[in-house]
Each structure stands twice: as structure tokens, then as C-alpha cells.
N, C-alpha and C positions, 0 to 999 in steps of 0.2 A: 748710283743706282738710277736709273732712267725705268719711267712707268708710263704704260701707255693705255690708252682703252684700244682694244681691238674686238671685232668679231672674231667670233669662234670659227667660223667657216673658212677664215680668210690664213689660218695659223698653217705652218706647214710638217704635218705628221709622220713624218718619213720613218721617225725613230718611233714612232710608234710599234714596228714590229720589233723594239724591246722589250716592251711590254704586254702585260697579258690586265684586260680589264673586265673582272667578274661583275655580272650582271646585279648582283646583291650591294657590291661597293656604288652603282653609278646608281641605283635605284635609293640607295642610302643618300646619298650627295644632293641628289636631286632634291629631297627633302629637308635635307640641311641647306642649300641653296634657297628653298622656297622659303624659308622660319627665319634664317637668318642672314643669307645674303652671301656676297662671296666674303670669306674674311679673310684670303689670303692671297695673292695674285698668283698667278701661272707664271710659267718660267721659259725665257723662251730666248734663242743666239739670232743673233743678226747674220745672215749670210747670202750672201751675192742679190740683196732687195728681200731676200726673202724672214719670216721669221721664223725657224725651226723651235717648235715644242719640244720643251728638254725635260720639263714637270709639269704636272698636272693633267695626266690624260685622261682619268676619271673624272676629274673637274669638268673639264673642257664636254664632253661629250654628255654630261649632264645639262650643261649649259645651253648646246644646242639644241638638247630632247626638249628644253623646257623654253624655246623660242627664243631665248637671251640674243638683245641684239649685238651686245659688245661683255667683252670681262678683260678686270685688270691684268696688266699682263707685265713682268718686270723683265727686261732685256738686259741680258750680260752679253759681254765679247767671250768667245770661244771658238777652238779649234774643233774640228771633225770628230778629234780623238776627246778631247774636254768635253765637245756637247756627252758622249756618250758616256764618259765616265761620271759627268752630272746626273745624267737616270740613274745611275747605282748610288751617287752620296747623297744623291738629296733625299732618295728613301730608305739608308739606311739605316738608318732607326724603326721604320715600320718595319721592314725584312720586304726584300722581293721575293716571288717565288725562287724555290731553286733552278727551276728549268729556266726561269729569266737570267738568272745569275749565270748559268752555264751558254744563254745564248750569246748574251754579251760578251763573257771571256773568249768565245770562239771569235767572235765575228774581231773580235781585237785584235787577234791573234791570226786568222786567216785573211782577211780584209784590209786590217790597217798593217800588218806583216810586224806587230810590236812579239817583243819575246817576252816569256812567263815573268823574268825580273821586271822590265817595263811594265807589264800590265798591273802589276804589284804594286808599283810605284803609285800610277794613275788612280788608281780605285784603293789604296793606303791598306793593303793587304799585302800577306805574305807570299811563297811562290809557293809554297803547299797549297794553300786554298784556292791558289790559281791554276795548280796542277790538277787538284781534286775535281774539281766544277770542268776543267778542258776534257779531261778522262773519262769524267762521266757522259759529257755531252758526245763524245766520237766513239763511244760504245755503247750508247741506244741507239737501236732501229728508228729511223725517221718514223714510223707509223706512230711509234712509243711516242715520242718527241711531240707528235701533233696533240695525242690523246693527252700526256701532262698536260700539256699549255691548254684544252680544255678542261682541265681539271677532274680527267675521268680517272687517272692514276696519282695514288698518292706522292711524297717524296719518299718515303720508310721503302714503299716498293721500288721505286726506281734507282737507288740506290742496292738495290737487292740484283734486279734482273741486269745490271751496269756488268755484270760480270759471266753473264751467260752469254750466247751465240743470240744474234739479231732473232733467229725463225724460234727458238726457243721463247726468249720475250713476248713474241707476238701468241706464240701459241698458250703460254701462260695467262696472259691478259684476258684472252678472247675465252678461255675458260674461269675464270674468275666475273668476267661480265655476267658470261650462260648464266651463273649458279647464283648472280646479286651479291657479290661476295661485298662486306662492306670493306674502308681501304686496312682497318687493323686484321681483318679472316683473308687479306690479300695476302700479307705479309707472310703469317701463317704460314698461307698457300705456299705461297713461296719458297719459304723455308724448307717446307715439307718434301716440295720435290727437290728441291738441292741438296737433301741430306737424305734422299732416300736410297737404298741399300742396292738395288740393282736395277735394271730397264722395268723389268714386271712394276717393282712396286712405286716407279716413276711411272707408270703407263695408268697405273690404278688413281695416282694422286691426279693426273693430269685428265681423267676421264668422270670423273665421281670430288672436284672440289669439298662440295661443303659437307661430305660425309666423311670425308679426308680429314678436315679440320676438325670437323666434331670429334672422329675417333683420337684425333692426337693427344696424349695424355702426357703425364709426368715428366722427366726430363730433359728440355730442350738442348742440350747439348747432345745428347746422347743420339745416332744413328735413328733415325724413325722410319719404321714401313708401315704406312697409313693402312695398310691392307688390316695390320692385327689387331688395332688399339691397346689399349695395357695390360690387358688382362693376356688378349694374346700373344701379344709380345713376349710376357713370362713364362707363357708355358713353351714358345718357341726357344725361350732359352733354356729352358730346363732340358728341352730334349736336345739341345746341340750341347748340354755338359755332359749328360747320359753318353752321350755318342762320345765325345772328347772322353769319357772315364774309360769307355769300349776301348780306345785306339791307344788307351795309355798302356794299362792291363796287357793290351796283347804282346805290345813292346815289351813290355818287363818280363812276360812269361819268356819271349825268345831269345832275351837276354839271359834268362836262368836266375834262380832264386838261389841258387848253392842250396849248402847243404842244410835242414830243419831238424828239428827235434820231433818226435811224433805230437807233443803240446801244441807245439806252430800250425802241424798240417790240420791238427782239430780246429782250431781257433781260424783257419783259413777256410776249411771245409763250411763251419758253421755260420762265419759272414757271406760265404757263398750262397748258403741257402737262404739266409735272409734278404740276401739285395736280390736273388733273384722271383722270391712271390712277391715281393716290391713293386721290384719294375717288371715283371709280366703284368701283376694285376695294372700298376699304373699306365702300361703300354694298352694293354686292353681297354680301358676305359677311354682311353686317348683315341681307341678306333673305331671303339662305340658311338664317341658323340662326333667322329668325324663323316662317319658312314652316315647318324641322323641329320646332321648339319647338310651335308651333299644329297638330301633325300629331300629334305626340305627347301634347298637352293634350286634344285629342280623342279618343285613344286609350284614355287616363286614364279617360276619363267614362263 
């Protein structure tokens, strides 16, 4: 292991754009820099004179905030393909982000022309998780892509919208922004329009976010159209069994019942009358408070 003093200005960051460095981590550093000093050296390949940063790029840029004329710096030998696969082991144990993880598998893969088993090999992972991270990276919209790496969309969403159409992603996001959605009511969001039931009630979730997510109630599995929340939802199911009971009924009648006893046609006579001041009266009140509700919706406006 060879250790050198260098300036910070003088190190060569190219690989830096595999990394994403939050403002809170180098402002943390900085502090830990100033209390106790560096206590660990930067990491960095010898290549053609030059010395290419391969770790520590939070370090390094604290370093220079805080005028440091020189920091320790330890130099290994490394390929093009090694420097890069050193950004991923040397912080895996802290976790990189995901979108960093996904940049690096691409650019492996498209740049250094390695295949999924290779790139496996190099970063000591499987070719799922090398698949997962390539798949998700060439099925976000670059817009998406820029806003992770600012850390304005979570992972839980980006993982979510990986499977819609590029202009969909972008139009979900830019609506979760409007509304201050935080990143777990993104998610939500998200859900909500992917599992919503037809265009209207993806038009509703996509226009009205955090009213979306507040009405979303009870079963996340289950179908949701943000439009009802639960209470409405039940009563929209009651009236499509009611209607399903109608379409059963008439089938059977045109089928033919053969032949009753006159006991049967009482017994059939007298459920008739009961289901139907039922469901008139139920149907009635259903268009009572739909007529008030549309009285009042207009009122709103």
C-alpha cells in the first residue's frame, strides 16, 4: 500500500459522476474533519500521471470547502473496469444509492461492453441483481433519472414508476411535487393510479394527488378508485350486486322455473314484495343524496 499527501484539487474526479454527494453528508464531514482530522485516507488509481478518485468523494470535497492544503490519499493499481467496481465495494457496506447502483451497472454494461455474468463477477453479485438495477435504469425517463440523483424521488417510487411509460413517470412525479406529496404519499400515489379502475378514475388520482391518498382506505390489494374512498366504494358495490342480482333473475326467468306448487309461487310472490320496498326505498335514498351531493358540488364551484 503506497500513501501519499496530495491536494485535493490536484486528484482526478472523472468517476465522480458515479456518485451522488448530499449536501448533509459533506457538511457532516466537514465537521468531523475539523474535531478530528482525516482518519482515514482517500482512495485513489494511478493512471496515465494522473490520480483518479475511486473513494472518498465526500471526504475530498469537504476538504477542499475547508481550504485543506493536502489529504492522505492511498494509491492502488487498477483497471478502468476495477477503478469502477471499487466505488461500489468500497461502500458497500454503507449502501449506495439505488440510482447510483443502476448508473454504474449501465455504464458497465454499455461503455465497458462487460455482460450481466461479468459485471457479477466484478462487483461480487448475482446476475439478478445486475439485471434488476440494468432494467430499472433503461426504463426511467432521464428526467426521472436526474430528479433521483437529486434526491427528489424516493427508491420505493422509482421502483414503482420503472414499469410505466417514460411520459406517465414524468406526469406522476410533477403531480406529487404540485401537492408536496412526502416520498411514502408518493408511493401511495402511485399505487393508486396503477391500480385504478378505468381512465376517469386515473384522471381523478392524477389531478387531485393528496385528496387521492387521503380518501384511499382499506384494502391495498384490492382495485381502488380514489374518486369513492370506502365508504363509497361499498356502496358502489352494493349497487353493482343489486344490478348483478337483476341480470341473474332475468336469466333464470327465461330459462323457465318448470313447473311450482301454488306454496312455491306464494313463497316467491312474497320475497318479491319484500326485496322490492327494499331496494326501491334503498334506490331512492341513493338518489336522494346523489341529487343533494350534485347540488352541493355545484355550489362548491
Amino acid at each position: 500500500m503506497t500513501l501519499r499527501e496530495v491536494s485535493p484539487r490536484e486528484l482526478d474526479l472523472s468517476l465522480g459522476r458515479l456518485r451522488q454527494l448530499p449536501e448533509a453528508a459533506v457538511r457532516e464531514k466537514m465537521e468531523s474533519l475539523k474535531s478530528k482530522g482525516q482518519l482515514t485516507p482517500l482512495v485513489a488509481a494511478e493512471q496515465a500521471g494522473a490520480l483518479v478518485l475511486v473513494d472518498g468523494f465526500v471526504r475530498r470535497l469537504a476538504a477542499e470547502r475547508l481550504g485543506l492544503e493536502a489529504v492522505l490519499v492511498e494509491v492502488v493499481q487498477a483497471s478502468p473496469v476495477q477503478m469502477k467496481a471499487q466505488v461500489y465495494l468500497r461502500n458497500r457496506d454503507r449502501g449506495l444509492m439505488l440510482v447510483e447502483e443502476c448508473r454504474l451497472v449501465r455504464e458497465l454494461a454499455d461503455m465497458d461492453g462487460l455482460s450481466q455474468v461479468e459485471i457479477g463477477d466484478v462487483l461480487e453479485q448475482n446476475k439478478s441483481w445486475v439485471c434488476r438495477r440494468l432494467g430499472l435504469y433503461r426504463s426511467l425517463s432521464p428526467h426521472l433519472l436526474e430528479d433521483a440523483a437529486a434526491g427528489l424521488v424516493g427508491e420505493g417510487s422509482l421502483r414503482r414508476l420503472a414499469s410505466l411509460p417514460a411520459c406517465n413517470q414524468e406526469l406522476l412525479v410533477t403531480a406529487a411535487r404540485r401537492d408536496g406529496l412526502s416520498a411514502r404519499e408518493t408511493s401511495v400515489f402511485i399505487d393508486l393510479w396503477r391500480r385504478a379502475t378505468d381512465p376517469e378514475a386515473r384522471q381523478y388520482v392524477a389531478e387531485h394527488p393528496r385528496e387521492a391518498v387521503r380518501r384511499a382506505r382499506g384494502d391495498r390489494e384490492r382495485p381502488v378508485d380514489a374518486r369513492l374512498g370506502e365508504a363509497g366504494r361499498q356502496l358502489l358495490e352494493g349497487l353493482l350486486v343489486l344490478r348483478q342480482a337483476s341480470l341473474r333473475m332475468r336469466r333464470r326467468l327465461r330459462d323457465g322455473l318448470g313447473e311450482l306448487p301454488s306454496e312455491g309461487v306464494r313463497a316467491l310472490a312474497a320475497a318479491r314484495d319484500r326485496a322490492e320496498d327494499e331496494c326501491v326505498t334503498a334506490l331512492g335514498e341513493v338518489r336522494t343524496w346523489l341529487s343533494q351531493a350534485g347540488c352541493a358540488g355545484e355550489a362548491g364551484t
